[in-house]
N, C-alpha and C positions, 0 to 999 in steps of 0.2 A: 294115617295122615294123608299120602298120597290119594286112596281108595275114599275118602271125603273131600279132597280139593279137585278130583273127575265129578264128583256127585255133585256136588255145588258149580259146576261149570255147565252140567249139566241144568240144574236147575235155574240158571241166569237164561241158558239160550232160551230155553223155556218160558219163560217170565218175558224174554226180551220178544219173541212170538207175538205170544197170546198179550203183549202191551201196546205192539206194533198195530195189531189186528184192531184193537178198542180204540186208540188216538184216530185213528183213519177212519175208521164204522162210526167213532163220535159226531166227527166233521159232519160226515155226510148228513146221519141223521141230525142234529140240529138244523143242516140247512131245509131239509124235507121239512121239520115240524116248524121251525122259527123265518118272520121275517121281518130282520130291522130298520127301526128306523132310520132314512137317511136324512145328511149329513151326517158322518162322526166328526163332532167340533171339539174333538178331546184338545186338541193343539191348535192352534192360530192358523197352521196352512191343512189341515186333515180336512177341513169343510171342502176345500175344493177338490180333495184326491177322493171321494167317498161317498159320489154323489151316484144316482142309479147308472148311467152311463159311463161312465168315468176310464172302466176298464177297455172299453169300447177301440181305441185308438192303438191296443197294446196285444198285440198278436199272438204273443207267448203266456197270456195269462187269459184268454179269452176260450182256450179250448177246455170243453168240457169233461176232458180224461181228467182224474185226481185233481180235478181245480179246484179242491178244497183244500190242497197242499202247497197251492203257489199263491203269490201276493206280493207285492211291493219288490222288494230285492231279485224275487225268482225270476224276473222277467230279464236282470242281466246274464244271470248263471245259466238258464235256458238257450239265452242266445248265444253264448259262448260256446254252449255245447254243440249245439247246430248250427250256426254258422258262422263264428270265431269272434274275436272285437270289434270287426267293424262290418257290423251287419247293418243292411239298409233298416232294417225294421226297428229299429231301436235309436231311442232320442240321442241328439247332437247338439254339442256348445261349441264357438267358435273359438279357436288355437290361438291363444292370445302370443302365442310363437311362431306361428305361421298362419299370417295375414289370407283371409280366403280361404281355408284350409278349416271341415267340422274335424269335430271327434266326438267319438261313441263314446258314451257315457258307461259303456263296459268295462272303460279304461282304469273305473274307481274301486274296481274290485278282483281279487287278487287271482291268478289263473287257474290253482292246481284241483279245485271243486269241479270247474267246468271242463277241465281237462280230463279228469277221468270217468268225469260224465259221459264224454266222448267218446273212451271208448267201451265205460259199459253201454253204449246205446247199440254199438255196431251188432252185437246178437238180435238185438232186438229189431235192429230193422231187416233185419235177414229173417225174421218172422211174419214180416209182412207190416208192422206199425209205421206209419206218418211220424211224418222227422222232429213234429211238437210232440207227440205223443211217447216216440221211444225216450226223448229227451229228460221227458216228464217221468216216466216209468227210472230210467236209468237216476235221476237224481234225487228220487225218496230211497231204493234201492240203496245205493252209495250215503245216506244219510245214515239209515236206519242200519246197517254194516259197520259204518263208526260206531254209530250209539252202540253196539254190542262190544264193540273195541273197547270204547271207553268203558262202560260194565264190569269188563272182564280186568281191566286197567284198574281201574278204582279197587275193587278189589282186593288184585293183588296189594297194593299199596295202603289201602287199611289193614291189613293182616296183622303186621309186627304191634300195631297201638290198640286196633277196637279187638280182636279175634277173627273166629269164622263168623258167630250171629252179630256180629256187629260189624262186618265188611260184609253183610248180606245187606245190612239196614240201611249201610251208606248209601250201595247201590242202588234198594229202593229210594230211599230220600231223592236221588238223582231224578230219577225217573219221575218223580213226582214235584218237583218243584212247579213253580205257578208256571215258568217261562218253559220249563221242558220240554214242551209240545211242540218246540222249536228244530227237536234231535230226529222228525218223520216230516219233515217238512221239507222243500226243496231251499235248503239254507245251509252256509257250511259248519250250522253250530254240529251237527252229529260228526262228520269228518276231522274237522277241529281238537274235539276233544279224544276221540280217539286216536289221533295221531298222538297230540300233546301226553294226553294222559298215557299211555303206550309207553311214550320217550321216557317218561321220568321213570315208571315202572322197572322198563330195560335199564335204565342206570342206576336201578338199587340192586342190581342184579348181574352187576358189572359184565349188560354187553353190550360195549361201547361202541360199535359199530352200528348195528340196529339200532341202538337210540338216536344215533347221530342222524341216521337215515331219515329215521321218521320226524326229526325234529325238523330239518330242513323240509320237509315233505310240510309239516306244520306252518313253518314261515311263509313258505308259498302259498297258504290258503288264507288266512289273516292278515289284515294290518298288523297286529299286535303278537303274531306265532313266532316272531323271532325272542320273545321273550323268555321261551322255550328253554334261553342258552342260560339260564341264571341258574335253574335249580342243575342244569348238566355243570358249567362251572362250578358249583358252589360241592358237588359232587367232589369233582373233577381234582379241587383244592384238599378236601381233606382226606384222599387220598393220595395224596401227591408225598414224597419219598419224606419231606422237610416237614411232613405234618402227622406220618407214620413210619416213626425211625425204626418199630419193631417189624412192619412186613418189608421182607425182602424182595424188592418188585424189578424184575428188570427191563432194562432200558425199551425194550419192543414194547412193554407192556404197557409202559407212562407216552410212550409213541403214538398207541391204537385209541388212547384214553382222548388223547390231546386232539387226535383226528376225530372224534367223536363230539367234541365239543365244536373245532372249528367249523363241521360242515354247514351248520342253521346258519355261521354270519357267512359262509361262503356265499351261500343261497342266496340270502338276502343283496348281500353286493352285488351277486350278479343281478339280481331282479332292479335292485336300484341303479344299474346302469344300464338298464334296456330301456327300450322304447316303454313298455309295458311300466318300470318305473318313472321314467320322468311323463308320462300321462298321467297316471296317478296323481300325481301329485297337484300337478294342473286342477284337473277334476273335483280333487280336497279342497282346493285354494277358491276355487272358480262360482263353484255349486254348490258342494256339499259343508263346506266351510266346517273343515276339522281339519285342527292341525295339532303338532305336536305340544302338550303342555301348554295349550292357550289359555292360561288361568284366569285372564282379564275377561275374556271371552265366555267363558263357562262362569263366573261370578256373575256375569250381566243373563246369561241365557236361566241361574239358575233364578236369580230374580225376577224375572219376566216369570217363569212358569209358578214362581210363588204370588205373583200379583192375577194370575190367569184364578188361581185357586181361592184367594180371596173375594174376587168379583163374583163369585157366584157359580162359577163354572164346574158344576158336580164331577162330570164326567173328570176332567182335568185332576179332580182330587182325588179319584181314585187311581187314576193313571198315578197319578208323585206318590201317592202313600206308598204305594206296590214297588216303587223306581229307588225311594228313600230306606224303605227296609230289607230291600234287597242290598242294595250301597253297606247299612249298618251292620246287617247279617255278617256280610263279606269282610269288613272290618271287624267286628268281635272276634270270629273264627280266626281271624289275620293274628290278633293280638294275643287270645288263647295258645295257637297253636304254634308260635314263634318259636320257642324255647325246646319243645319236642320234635317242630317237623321243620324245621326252620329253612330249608332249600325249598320245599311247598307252600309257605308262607310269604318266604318271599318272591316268588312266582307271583300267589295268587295278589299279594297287597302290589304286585308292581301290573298287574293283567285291572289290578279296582282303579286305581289312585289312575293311571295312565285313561281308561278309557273315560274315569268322572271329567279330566280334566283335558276332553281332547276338543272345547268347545261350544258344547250340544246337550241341553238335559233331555237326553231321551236316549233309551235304547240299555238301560242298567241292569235293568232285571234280566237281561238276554246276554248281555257280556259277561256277567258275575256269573254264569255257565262253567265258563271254563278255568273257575278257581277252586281245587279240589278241595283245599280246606275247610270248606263252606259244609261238605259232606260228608267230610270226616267229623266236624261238629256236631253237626245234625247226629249222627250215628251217634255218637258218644251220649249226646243229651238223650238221646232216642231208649234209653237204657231206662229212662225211666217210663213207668206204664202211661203215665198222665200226658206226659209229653209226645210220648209214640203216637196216641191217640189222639191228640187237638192237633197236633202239628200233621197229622195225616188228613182230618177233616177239613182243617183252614187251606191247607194245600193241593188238595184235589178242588178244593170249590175255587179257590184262583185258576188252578190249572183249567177247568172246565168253562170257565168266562174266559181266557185268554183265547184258548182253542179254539172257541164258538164267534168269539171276534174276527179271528185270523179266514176263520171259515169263511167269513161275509167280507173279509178285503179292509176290516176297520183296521185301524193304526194302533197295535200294541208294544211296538217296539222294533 
């Protein structure tokens, strides 16, 4: 058993390689052979972010190193790396808290990505690389390192319900979703999940400490990574003395548990009482107009995007059809797997329902990443020959338009 779960560890690194090597070699080559047309009028405001110049004014996305991996977001995470939240080079809104006073639009996005971007960059510039360049280098690096985290994460955690080939499937399934080309990108979906998925891992595995770590480690990379603390509480509970009268636990031990669960809200409270948090939230409220649970808000946005798809707007319809079965995926799986994985469930239906409903119809098929259940479904259905095989074909030709998009700076989410 052990001498097959090295062989299989083995063969993830492996797979996670030579997957790394073709997401990145895709990019490129499609930009060599293809070139799109512009505007992308997928959304109401993407005509103007998408035009041949556009990128022009944005320093950090403009350099020619792996610029097939940065786009929209990466332009905050880059600058955080290199030269912290409030770099000149990067766009400003004015501090509706202090009159006269900009702020960096860096502020909307959470520190612990660009932070460690930071200091993987320091080798690299002690190599000789320009500070966009090691930035750049350090932040698919630190992507694609999660993504193997997550991997090796998922895994473990389909073990007890799929097997070994069927927590090998899951993994692939991962790797292969429409939006996964998000996990080699300078984005924090690959860190994210390898944190998150890690924590829960370590708490089936009762080591409360390391998960607690990692969990907090999670919180500080997402809006949404403190939610982390659901499937560790729900843990957390039925182990707890009053819910297992038969194991004899003592006191140190419901002590290291308890600290393990509280580090992600310690995290978080501190983040939401620093500067860094009450920026934020400015920035949600200001600009980006996401807030918590805005149901009125996401009713009216999901409308609009249904009326964009009626008018005519092709492009648009494929955008929602990809956004809407990604949402319904995440909910079956949610509903399916309640009953069996149910602290993973409820994670993932509180990581769906929270981000559907934070506003904004856009960005689903990239948040529903970080809901294991999703993969564990897939794995389980994957069992059949029919399914393994369409749902591989229909999922690499999404993954392959998503990627090819991203490549060219269009709006996929």
């Amino acid at each position: 058993m052990k001498k097959n779960k090295e062989n299989d560890l083995i063969l993830l690194a492996a797979i996670w390689a030579l997957w790394s090597l073709l997401v990145i070699g895709y990019q490129a080559v499609a930009d060599w052979r293809l070139e799109l047309k512009r505007p992308d009028s997928v959304l109401m405001w993407t005509a103007n972010e998408t035009g041949k110049n556009s990128q022009d004014d944005k320093a950090y996305l403009v350099e020619p190193f792996l610029n097939h991996q940065v786009s929209w977001d990466s332009e905050f995470y880059l600058s955080m790396a290199t030269a912290g939240y409030d770099d000149p080079l990067v766009r400003t809104i004015k501090d509706p808290q202090n009159k006269g006073e900009l702020l960096s639009m860096s502020y909307a996005f959470f520190p612990l990505y660009g932070w460690v971007m930071r200091v993987a960059r320091v080798p690299l510039l002690a190599l000789g690389l320009t500070p966009i360049v090691a930035s750049t280098l350090a932040g698919v690096l630190v992507s694609l390192l999660g993504t193997l985290g997550a991997m090796i994460a998922l895994y473990d955690l389909a073990q007890p319900l799929l097997e070994r080939e069927g927590s090998l499937r899951a993994v692939y399934y991962m790797l292969i979703f429409p939006s996964a080309f998000f996990l080699a990108q300078v984005y924090t979906e690959g860190l994210f999940m390898g944190l998150s998925f890690g924590c829960m891992a370590l708490a089936r595995r009762d080591k409360w400490l390391p998960a607690g770590l990692l969990a907090a480690a999670a919180t500080l990379t997402r809006p949404l990574g403190g939610l982390v603390v659901i499937p560790l509480a729900y843990r957390w509970w039925q182990a707890a003395p009053w819910n297992d009268e038969t194991r004899d636990q003592p006191v140190w031990e419901m002590a290291v548990k308890s600290v393990g669960v509280a580090l992600p809200v310690i995290a978080f409270l501190a983040w939401r009482a620093s500067e860094l948090g009450r920026n934020f939230f400015i920035l949600e409220d200001q600009f980006f107009g996401r807030h918590f649970l805005a149901i009125g808000a996401t009713i009216s946005a999901w409308v609009g995007a249904f009326e964009s798809v009626l008018k005519g707007n092709s492009q648009a319809a494929v955008y929602y059809a990809l956004e809407v079965g990604s949402l319904l995926l995440g909910l079956v799986a949610c509903g399916l797997f309640f009953r069996r994985e149910k602290d993973l469930a409820l994670y993932s239906l509180a990581v769906i329902l929270l981000s559907l409903f934070s506003g904004a119809a856009q960005g689903m098929a990239r948040y529903v990443l970080a809901a294991p259940v999703i993969f564990l479904c897939l794995g389980q259905w994957g069992r059949s020959r029919v399914f393994d095989r369409v749902w591989t074909f229909a999922s690499v030709l999404l993954f392959g338009l998503s990627a090819m998009l991203f490549s060219f700076d269009f709006w996929v989410g």
